[in-house]
N, CA, C and O of each residue as an XYZ file, in Angstrom:
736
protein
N     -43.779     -5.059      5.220
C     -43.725     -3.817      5.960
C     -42.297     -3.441      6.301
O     -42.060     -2.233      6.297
N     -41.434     -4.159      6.556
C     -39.718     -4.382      7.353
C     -39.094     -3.553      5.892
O     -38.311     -2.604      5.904
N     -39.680     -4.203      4.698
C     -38.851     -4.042      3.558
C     -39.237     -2.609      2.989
O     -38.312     -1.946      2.521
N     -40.078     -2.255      2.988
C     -40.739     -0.573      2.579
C     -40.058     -0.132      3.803
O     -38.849     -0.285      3.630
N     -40.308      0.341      4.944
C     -39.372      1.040      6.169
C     -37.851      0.860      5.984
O     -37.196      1.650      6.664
N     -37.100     -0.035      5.188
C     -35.825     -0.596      5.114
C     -35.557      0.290      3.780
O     -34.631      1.094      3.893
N     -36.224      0.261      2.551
C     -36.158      1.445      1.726
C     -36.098      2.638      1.643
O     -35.306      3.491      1.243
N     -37.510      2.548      2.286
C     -37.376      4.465      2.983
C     -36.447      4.784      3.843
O     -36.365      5.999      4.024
N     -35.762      4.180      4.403
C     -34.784      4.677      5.013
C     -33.397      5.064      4.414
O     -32.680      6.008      4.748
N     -33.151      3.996      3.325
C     -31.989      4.085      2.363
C     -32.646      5.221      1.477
O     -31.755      6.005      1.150
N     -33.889      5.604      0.962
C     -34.208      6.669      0.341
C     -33.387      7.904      1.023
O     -32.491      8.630      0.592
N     -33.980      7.844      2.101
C     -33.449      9.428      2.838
C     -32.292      9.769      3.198
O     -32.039     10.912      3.580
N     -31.057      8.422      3.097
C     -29.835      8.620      2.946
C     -28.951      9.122      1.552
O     -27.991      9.888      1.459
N     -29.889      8.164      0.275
C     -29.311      8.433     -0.570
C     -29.783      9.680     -1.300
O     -29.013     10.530     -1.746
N     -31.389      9.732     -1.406
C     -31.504     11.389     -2.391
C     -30.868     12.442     -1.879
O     -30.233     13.071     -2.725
N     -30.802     12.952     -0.534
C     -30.278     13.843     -0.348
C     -29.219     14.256     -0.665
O     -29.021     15.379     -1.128
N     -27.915     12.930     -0.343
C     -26.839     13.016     -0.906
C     -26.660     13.536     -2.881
O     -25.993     14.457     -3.350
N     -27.304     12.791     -3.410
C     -27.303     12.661     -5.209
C     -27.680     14.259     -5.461
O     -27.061     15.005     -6.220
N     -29.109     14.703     -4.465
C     -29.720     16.065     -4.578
C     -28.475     16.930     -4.842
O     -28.200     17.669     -5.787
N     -27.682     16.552     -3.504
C     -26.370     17.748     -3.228
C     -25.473     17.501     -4.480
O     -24.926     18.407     -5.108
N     -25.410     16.554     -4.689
C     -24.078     16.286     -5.812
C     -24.668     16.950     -6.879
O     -24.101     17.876     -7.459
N     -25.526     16.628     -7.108
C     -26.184     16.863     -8.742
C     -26.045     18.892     -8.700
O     -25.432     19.545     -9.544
N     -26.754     19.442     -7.564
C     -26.581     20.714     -6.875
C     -24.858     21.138     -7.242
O     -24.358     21.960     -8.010
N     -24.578     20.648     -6.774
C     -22.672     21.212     -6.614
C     -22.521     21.024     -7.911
O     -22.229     22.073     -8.485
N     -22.635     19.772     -8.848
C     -21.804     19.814    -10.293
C     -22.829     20.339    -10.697
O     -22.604     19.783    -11.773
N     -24.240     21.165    -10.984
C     -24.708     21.704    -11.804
C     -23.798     23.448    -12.216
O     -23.896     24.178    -13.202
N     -23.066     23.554    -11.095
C     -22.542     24.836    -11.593
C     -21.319     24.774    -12.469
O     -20.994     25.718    -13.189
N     -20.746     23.809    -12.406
C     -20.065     23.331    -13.526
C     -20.365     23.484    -14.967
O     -19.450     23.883    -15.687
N     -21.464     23.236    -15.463
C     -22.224     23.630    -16.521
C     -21.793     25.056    -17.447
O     -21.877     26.193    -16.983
N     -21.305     24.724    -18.881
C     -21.106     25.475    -19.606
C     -21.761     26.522    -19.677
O     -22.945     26.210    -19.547
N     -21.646     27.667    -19.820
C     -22.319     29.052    -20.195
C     -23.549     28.695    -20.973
O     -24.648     28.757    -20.423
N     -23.410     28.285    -22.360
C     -24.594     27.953    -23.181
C     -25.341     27.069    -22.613
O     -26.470     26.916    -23.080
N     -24.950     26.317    -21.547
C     -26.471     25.424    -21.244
C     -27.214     25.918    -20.161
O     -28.403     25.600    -20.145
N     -26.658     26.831    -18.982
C     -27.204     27.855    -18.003
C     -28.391     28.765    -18.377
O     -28.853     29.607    -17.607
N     -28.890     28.504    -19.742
C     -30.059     29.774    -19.932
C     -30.668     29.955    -18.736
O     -30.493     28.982    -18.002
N     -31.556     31.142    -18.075
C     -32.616     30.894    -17.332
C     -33.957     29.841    -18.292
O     -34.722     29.140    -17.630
N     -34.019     29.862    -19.188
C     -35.759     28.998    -19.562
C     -34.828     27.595    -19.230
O     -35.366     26.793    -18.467
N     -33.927     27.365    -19.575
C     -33.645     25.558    -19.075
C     -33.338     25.736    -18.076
O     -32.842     24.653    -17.763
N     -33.223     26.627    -16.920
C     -32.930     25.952    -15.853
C     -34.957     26.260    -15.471
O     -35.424     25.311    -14.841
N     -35.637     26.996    -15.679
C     -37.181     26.656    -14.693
C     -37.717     25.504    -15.526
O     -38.805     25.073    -15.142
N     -37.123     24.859    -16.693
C     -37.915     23.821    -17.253
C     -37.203     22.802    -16.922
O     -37.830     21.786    -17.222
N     -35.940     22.494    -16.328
C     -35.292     21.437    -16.033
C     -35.572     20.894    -14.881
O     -35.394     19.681    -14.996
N     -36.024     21.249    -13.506
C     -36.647     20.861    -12.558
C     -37.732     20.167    -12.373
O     -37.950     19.489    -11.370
N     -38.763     20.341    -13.692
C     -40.856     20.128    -13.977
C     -40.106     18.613    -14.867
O     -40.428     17.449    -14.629
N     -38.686     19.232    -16.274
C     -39.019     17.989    -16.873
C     -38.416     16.644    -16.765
O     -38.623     15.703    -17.530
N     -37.595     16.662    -15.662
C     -36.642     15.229    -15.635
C     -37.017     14.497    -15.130
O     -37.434     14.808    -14.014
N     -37.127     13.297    -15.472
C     -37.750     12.108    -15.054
C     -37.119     11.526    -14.483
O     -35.924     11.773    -14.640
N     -37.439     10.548    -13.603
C     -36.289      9.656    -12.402
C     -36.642      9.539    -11.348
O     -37.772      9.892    -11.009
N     -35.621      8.915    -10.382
C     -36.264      8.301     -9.400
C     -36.338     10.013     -7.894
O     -36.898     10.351     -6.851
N     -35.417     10.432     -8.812
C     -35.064     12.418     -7.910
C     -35.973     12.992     -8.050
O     -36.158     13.889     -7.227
N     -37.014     12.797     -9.140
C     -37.931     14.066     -9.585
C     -39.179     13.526     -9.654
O     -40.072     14.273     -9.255
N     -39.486     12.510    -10.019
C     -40.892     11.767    -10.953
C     -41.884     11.856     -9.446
O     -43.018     11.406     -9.609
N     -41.583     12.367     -8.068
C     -42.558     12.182     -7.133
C     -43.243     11.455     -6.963
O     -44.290     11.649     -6.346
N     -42.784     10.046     -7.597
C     -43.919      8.841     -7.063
C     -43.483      7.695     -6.266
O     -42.274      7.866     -6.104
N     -43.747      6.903     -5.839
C     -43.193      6.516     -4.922
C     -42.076      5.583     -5.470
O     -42.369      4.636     -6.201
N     -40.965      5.818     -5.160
C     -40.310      4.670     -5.415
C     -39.358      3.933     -4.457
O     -38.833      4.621     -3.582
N     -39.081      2.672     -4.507
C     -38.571      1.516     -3.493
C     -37.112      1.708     -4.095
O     -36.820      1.605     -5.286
N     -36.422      1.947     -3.252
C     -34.823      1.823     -2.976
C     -34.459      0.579     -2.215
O     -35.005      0.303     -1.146
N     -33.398     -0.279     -2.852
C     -33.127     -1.613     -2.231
C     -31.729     -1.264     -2.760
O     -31.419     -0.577     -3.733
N     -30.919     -1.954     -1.813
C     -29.423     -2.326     -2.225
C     -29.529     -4.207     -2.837
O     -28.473     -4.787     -3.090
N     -29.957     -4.439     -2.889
C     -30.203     -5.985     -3.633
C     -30.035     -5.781     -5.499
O     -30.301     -6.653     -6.326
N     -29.677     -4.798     -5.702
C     -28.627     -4.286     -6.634
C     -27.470     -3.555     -6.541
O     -27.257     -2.771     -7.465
N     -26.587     -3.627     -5.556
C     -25.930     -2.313     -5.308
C     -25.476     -1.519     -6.153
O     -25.338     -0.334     -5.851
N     -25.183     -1.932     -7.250
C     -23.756     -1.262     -8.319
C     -25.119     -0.329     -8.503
O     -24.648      0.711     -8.965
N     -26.460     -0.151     -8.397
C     -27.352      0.634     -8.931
C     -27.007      2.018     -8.307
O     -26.796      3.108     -8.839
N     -27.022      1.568     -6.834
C     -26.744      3.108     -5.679
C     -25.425      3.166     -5.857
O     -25.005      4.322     -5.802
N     -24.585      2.324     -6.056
C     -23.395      2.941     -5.342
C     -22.459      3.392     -6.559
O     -21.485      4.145     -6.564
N     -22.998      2.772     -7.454
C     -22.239      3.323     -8.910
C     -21.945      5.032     -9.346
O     -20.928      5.410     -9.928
N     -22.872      5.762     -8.996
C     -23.353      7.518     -8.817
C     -22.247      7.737     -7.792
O     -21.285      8.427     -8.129
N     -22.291      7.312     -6.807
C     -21.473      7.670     -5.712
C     -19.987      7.620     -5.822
O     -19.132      8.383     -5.372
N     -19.888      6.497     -6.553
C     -18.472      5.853     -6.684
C     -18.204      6.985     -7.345
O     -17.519      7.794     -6.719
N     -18.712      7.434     -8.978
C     -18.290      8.334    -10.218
C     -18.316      9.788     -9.038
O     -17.476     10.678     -9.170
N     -19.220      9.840     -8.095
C     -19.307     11.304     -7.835
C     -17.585     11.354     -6.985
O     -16.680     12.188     -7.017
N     -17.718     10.267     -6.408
C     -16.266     10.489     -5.485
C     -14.834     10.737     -6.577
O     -14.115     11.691     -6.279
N     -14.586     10.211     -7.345
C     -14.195     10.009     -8.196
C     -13.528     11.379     -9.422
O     -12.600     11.325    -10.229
N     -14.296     12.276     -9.144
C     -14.711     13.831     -9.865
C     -13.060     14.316    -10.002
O     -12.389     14.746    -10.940
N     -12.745     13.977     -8.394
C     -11.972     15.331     -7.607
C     -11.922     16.843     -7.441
O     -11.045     17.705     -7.499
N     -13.717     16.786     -7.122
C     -14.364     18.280     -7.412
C     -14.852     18.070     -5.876
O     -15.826     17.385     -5.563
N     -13.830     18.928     -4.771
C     -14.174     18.964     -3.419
C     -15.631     18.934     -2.813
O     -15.849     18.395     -1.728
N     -16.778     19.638     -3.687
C     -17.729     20.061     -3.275
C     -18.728     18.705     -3.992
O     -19.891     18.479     -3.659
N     -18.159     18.136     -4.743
C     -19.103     16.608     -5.318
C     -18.625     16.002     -4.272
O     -19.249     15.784     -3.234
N     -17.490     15.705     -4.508
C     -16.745     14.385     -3.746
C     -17.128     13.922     -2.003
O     -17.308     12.777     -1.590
N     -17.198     15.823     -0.823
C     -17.761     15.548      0.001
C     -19.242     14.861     -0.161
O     -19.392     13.889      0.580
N     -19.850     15.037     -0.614
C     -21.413     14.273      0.054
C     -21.641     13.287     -0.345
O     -22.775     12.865     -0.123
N     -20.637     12.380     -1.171
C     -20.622     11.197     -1.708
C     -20.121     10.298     -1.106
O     -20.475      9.134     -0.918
N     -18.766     11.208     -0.616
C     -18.011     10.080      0.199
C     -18.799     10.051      1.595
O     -18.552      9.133      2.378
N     -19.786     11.082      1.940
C     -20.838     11.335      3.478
C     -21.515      9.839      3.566
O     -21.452      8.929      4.392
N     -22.371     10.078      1.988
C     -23.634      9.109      1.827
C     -22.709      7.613      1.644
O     -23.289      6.606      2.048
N     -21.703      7.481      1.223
C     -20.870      6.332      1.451
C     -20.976      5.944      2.523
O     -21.778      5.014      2.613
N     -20.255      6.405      3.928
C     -19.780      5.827      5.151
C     -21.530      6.328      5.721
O     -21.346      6.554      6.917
N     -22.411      6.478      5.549
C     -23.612      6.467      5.901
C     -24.262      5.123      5.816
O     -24.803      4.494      6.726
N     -24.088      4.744      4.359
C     -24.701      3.356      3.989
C     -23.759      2.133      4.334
O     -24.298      1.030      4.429
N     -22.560      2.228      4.505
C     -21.498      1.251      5.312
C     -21.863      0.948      6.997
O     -21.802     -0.176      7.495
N     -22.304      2.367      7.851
C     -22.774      2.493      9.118
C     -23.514      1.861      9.163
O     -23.295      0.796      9.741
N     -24.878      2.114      8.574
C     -26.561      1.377      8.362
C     -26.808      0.212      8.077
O     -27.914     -0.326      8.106
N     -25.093     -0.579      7.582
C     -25.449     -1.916      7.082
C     -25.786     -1.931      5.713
O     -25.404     -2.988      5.211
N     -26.475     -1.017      4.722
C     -26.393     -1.511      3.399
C     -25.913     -1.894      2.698
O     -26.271     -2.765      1.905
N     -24.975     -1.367      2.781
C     -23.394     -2.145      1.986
C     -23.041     -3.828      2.871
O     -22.959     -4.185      4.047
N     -22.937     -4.375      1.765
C     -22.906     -5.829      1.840
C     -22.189     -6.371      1.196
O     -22.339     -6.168     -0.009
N     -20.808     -7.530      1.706
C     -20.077     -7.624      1.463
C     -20.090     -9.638      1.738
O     -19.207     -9.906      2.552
N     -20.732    -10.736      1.331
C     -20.473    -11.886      2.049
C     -19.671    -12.501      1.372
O     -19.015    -13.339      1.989
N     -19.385    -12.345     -0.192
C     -18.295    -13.533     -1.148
C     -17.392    -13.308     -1.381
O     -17.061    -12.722     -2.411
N     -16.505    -13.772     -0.320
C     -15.196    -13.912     -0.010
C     -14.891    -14.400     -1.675
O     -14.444    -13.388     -2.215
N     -14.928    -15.110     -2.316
C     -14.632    -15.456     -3.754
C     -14.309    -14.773     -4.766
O     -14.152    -15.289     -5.873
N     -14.157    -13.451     -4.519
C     -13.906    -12.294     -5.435
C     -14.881    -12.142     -6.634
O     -14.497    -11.804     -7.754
N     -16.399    -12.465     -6.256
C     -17.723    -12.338     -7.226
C     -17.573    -10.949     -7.868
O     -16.523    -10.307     -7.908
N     -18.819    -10.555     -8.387
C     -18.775     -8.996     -8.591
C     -19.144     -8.299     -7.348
O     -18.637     -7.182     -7.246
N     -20.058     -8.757     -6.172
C     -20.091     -7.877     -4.446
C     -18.050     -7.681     -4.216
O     -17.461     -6.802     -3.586
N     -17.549     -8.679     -4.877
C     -16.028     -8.206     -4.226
C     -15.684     -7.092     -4.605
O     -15.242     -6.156     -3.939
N     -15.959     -7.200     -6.121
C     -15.156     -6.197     -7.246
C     -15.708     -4.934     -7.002
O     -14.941     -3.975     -7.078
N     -16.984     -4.722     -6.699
C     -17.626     -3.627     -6.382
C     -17.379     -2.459     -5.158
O     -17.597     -1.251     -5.068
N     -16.770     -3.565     -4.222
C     -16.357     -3.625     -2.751
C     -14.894     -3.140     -2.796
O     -14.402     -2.407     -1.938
N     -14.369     -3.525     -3.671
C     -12.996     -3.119     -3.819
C     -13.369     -1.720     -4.193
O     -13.424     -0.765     -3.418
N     -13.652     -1.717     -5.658
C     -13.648     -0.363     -6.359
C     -14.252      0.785     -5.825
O     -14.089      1.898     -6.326
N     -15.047      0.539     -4.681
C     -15.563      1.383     -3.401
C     -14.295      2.271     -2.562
O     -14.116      3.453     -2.268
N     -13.296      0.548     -2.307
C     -12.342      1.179     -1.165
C     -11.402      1.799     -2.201
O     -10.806      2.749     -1.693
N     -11.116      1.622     -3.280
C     -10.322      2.147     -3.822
C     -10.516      3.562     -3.771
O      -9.650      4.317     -3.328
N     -11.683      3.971     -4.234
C     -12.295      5.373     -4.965
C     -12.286      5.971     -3.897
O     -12.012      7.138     -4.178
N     -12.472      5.835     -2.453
C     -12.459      6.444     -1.238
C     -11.131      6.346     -0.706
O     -10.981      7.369     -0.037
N      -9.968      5.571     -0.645
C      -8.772      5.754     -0.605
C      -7.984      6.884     -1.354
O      -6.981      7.463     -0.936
N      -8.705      7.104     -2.665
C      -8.183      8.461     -3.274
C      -8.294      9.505     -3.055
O      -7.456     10.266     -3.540
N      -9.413     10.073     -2.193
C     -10.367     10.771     -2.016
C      -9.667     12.037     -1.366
O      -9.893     13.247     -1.380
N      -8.537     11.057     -0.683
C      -7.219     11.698      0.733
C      -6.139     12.409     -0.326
O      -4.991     12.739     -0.028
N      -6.551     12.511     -1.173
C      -5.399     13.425     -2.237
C      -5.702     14.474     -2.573
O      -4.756     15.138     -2.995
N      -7.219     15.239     -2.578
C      -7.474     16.656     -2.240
C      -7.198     17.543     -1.633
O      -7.306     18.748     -1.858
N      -6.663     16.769     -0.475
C      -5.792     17.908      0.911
C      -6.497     18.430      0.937
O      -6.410     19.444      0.244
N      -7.885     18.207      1.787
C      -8.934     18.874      2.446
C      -8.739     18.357      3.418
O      -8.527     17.146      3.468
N      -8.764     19.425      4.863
C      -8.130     18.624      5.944
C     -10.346     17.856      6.636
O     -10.676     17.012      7.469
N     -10.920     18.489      5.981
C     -12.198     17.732      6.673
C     -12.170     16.361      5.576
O     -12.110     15.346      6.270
N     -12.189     16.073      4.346
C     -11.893     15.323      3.769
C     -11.231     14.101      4.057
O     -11.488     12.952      3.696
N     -10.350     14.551      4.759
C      -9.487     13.474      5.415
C      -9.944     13.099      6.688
O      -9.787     11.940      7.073
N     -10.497     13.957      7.391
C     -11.347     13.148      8.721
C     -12.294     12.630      7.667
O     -11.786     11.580      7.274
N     -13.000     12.766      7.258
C     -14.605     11.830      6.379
C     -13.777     10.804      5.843
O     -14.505      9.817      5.732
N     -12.443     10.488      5.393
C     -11.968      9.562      4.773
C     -11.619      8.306      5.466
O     -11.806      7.111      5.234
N     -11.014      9.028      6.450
C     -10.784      7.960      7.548
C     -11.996      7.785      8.600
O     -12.067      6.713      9.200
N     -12.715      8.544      8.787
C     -14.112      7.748      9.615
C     -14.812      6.583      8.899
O     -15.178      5.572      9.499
N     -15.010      6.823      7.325
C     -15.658      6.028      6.336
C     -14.544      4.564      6.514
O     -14.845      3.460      6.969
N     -13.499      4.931      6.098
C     -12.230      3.594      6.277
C     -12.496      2.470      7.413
O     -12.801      1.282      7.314
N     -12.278      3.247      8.452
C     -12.897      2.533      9.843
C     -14.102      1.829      9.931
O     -14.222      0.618     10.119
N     -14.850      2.532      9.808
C     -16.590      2.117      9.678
C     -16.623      1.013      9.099
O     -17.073     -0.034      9.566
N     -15.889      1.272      7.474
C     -15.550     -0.216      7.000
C     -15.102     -1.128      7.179
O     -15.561     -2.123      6.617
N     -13.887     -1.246      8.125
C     -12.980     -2.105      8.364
C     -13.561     -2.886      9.837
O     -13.226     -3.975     10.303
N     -14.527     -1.905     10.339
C     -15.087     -2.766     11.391
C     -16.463     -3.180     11.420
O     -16.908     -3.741     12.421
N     -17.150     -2.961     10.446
C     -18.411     -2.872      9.872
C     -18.559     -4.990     10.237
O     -17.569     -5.713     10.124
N     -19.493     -5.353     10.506
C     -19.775     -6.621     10.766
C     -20.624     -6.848      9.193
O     -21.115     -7.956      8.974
N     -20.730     -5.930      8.329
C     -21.748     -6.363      7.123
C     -20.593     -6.212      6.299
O     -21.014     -5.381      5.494
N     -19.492     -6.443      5.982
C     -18.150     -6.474      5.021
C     -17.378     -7.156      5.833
O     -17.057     -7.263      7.017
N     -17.121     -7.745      4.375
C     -15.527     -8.264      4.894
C     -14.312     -7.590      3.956
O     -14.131     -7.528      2.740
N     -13.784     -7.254      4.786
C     -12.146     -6.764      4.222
C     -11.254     -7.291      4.307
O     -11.127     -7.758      5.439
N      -9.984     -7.636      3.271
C      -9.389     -8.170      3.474
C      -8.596     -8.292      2.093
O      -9.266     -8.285      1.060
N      -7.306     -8.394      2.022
C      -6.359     -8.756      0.952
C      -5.629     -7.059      0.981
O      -5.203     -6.323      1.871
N      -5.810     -6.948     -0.849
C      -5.377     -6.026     -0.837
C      -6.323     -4.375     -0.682
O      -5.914     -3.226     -0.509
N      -7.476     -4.853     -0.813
C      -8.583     -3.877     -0.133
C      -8.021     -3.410      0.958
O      -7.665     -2.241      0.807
N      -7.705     -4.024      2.413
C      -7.325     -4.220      3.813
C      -6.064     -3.228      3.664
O      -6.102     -2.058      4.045
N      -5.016     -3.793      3.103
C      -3.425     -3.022      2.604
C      -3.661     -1.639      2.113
O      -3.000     -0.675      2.498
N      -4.749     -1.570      1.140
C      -4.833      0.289      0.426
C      -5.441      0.998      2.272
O      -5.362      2.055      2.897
N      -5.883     -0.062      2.423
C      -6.996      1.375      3.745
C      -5.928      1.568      4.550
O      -5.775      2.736      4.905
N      -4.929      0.566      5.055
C      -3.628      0.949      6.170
C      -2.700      1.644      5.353
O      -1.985      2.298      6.111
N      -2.290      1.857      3.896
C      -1.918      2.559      3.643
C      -2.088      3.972      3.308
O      -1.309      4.913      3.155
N      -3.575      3.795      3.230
C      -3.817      5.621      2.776
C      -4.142      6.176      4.324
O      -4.223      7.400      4.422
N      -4.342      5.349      5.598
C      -4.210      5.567      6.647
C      -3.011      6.175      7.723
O      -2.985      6.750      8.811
N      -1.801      5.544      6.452
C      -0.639      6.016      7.311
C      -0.203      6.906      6.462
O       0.820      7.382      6.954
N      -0.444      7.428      5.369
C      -0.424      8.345      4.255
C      -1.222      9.697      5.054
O      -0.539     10.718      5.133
N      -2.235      9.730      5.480
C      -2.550     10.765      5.750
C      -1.970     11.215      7.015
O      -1.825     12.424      7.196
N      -1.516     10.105      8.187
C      -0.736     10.326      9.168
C       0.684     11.008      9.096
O       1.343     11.512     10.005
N       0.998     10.863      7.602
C       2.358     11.171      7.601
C       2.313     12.500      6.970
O       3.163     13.367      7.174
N       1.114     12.653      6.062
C       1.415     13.826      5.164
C       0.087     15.097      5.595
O      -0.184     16.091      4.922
N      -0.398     14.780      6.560
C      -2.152     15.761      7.053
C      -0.913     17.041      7.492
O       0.295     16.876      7.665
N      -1.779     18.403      7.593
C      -1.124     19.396      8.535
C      -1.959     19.516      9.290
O      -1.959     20.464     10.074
N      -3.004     18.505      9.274
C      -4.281     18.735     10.744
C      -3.731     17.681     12.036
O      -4.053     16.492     12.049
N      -2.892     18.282     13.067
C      -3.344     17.034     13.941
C      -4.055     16.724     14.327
O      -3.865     16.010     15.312
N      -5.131     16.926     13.994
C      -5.907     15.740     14.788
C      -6.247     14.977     13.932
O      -6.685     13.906     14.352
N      -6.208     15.142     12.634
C      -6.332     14.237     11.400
C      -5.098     13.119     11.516
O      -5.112     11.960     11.102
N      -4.175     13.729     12.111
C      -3.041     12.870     11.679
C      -3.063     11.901     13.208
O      -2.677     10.733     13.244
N      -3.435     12.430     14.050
C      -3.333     11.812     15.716
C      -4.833     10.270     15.290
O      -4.756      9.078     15.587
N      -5.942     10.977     14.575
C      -6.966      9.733     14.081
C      -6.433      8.699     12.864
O      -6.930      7.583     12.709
N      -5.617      9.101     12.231
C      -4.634      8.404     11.492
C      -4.043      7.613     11.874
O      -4.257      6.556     11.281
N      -2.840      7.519     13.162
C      -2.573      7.037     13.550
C      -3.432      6.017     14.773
O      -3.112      4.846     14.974
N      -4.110      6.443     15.217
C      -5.318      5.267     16.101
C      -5.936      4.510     15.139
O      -6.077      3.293     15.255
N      -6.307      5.134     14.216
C      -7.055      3.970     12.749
C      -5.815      3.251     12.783
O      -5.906      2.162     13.350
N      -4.409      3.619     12.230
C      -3.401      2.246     11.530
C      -3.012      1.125     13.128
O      -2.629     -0.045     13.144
N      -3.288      2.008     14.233
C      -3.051      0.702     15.247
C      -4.146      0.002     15.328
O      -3.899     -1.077     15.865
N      -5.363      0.130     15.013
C      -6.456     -0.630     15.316
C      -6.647     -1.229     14.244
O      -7.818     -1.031     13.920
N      -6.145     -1.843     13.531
C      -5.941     -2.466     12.050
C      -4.776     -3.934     12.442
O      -4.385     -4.671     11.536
């Protein structure tokens, strides 16, 4: 029962997010593939875990499964993907899904890294809300009791921390910038 309620809950964090992404880069889409008949038949025919309406169990006991979409969506540098990816990121870092225990540099490290990395970049759009979501997500992580941070993971987040402190034209982006790099 713990484990279905523990799914459904990561369900309702993550479709929404993928919904929006998939939403934002569909307008991206070349002229020739925009017909109206593929777009009312593309909704009835795609199969998956977004569309197929049946029930399906979401577990992070694969992560690279969820967080792999997220990672590529952050990744775009298409403002309108990148926000709800990097949202549903520091959502599932908050909630505890994201899981971080082998200090050993396993693949949970490598994954863990390539997380903080892809969200350390994220602060190069010069979106001044971007950069608050960048650094709330950073934090979340760095104090998150379900990760461990540390090495050079630890070094990119105080640096893209004092990066945005130095280079934001939002103060208050840059004033949370600076409280993130002292609390580090």
């Amino acid at each position: 029962m713990a484990s279905t309620e523990v799914d459904s809950r990561l369900g309702r964090v993550v479709i929404p997010a993928l919904d929006k992404v998939i939403k934002n880069a569909s307008w991206r889409k070349s002229p020739e593939n925009s017909s109206p008949v593929a777009d009312s038949d593309s909704g009835s025919s795609i199969p998956g875990p977004l569309h197929d309406g049946g029930a399906a169990e979401y577990s992070l006991a694969e992560p690279e499964i969820i967080l792999s979409p997220l990672i590529n969506a952050s990744s775009t540098g298409v403002l309108k993907i990148v926000d709800p990816a990097v949202d549903c990121i520091h959502k599932l870092i908050a909630h505890g899904y994201v899981r971080s225990e082998d200090p050993t540099g396993g693949p949970e490290a490598l994954l863990l890294s390539k997380l903080i990395e892809t969200i350390c970049k994220c602060h190069e759009l010069d979106d001044e809300g971007l950069e608050l979501l960048v650094l709330k997500t950073l934090l979340t992580a760095v104090t998150s009791i379900s990760l461990r941070i540390h090495g050079d993971s630890l070094l990119q987040i105080v640096r893209t921390c004092y990066g945005i402190y130095l280079g934001s034209r939002n103060v208050v982006n840059q004033a949370t910038a600076k409280a993130s790099t002292l609390r580090f």
